[in-house]
N, C-alpha and C positions, 0 to 999 in steps of 0.2 A: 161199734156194731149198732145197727141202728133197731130201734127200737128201747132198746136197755136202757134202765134208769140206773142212776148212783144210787149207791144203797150208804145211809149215815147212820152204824148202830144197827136197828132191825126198822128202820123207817127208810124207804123208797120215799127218792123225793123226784118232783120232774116240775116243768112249767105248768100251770092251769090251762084248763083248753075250756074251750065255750060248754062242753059235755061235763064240766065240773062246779058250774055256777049255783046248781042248788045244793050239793055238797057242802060248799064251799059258806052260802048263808046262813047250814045248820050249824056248824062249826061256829060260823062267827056270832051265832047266834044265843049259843050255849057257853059260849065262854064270856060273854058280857051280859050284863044285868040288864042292857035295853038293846033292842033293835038298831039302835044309833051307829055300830060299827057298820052291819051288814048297810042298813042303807048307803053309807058312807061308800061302803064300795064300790054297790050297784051303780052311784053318783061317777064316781072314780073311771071305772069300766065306759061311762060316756063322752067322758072329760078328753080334751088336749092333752093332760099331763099321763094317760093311760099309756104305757110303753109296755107291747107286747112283748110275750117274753119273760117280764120280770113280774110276775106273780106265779107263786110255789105251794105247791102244795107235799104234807109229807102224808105218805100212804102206811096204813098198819099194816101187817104182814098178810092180813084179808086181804087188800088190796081197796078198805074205806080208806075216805080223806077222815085223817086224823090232826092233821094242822095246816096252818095257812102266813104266810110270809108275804108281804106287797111290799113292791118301790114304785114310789111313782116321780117323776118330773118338779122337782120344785126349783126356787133359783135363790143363791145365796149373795148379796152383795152384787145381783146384774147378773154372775154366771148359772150355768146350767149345775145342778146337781139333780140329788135324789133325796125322797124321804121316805125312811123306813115307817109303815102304819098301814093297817095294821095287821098284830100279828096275833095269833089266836091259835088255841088245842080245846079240841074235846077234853071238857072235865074229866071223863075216865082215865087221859091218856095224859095229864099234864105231870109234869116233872118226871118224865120220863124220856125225853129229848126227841120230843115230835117238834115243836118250836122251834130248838138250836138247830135241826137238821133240817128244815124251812129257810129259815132265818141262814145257815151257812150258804146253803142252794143257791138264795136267790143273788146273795151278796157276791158269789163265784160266779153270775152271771152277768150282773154289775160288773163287776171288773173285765172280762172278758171284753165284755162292749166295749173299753175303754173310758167306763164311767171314773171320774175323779173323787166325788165326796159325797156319801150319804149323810144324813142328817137323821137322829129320833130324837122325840122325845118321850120318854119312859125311866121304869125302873132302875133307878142308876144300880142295883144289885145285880142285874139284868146280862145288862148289854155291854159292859164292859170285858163279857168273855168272848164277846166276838170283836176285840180291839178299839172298841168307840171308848172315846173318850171325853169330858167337858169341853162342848163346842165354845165356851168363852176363852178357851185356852188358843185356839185358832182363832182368836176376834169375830166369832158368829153368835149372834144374839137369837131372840126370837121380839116378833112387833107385839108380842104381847108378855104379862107378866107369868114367869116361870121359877120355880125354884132352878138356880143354878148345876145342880149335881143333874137335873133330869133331862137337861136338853145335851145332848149327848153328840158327836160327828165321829167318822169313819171314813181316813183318808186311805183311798184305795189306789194300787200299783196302774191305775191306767191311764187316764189324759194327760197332755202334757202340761209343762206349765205350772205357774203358782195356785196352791190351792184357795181357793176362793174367801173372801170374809165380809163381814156386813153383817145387816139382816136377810133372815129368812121368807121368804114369799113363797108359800101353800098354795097349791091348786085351788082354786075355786071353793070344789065342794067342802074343805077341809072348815068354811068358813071363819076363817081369823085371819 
């Protein structure tokens, strides 16, 4: 039906629309110690590697953005993937599955596309409940130094084909 969002828990999630960009900065704003995420986005939101679509937001039952989920375009060993960053909740609302129901959203949208491999790097206590696992296990590195438990991939049911390995190449504004 259209109009209707998925509902994960008591959080509505849907895509971000241009009508959610300042939401969207307070969010990322309050859940990180500097400005650095939200800029990063607004950089993002410029960028080539910006694929409409795949930035999520999850709604409280008010109908505020309570969390924030982005994939953007990155390329693994030459091929196409995605990388998950970043992801962000309202301190009020954190551990309470505004994040995982962002974060599942947007990754059910990745696949639909036919996306094959997302990439993060983060929390390995994290992300590994949404299937990611150590991307050195798949032979995917990162061009700079990382502890190995944090760079994380998630091979998804859509492209065809072997899934990708190498180093990682970040968009522009990710700078590294």
């Amino acid at each position: 039906m259209s109009g209707a969002r998925p509902m994960s828990g008591t959080w509505a999630t849907r895509p971000e629309t241009a009508a959610d960009e300042a939401a969207v900065r307070r969010v990322l704003e309050a859940a990180f110690p500097t400005a650095g995420e939200a800029d990063l986005v607004d950089a993002l939101r410029r960028d080539p590697a910006w694929l409409p679509g795949l930035a999520f937001v999850a709604e409280d039952p008010g109908g505020r953005v309570a969390g924030y989920a982005l994939l953007t375009r990155c390329r693994v060993g030459g091929a196409d993937a995605l990388a998950l960053a970043p992801v962000a909740v309202l301190p009020e609302h954190q551990r309470h599955g505004a994040g995982g129901a962002a974060v599942r959203a947007v990754l059910a949208a990745a696949q639909r596309r036919g996306e094959r491999l997302v990439v993060v790097l983060g929390h390995p206590g994290y992300y590994p409940r949404f299937g990611f696992t150590r991307a050195s296990t798949l032979g995917i590195s990162a061009g700079f130094e990382v502890p190995d438990e944090a760079l994380m991939a998630l091979v998804l049911g859509g492209g065809p084909g072997p899934v990708p390995s190498g180093v990682i190449e970040y968009a522009a504004p990710f700078g590294v």
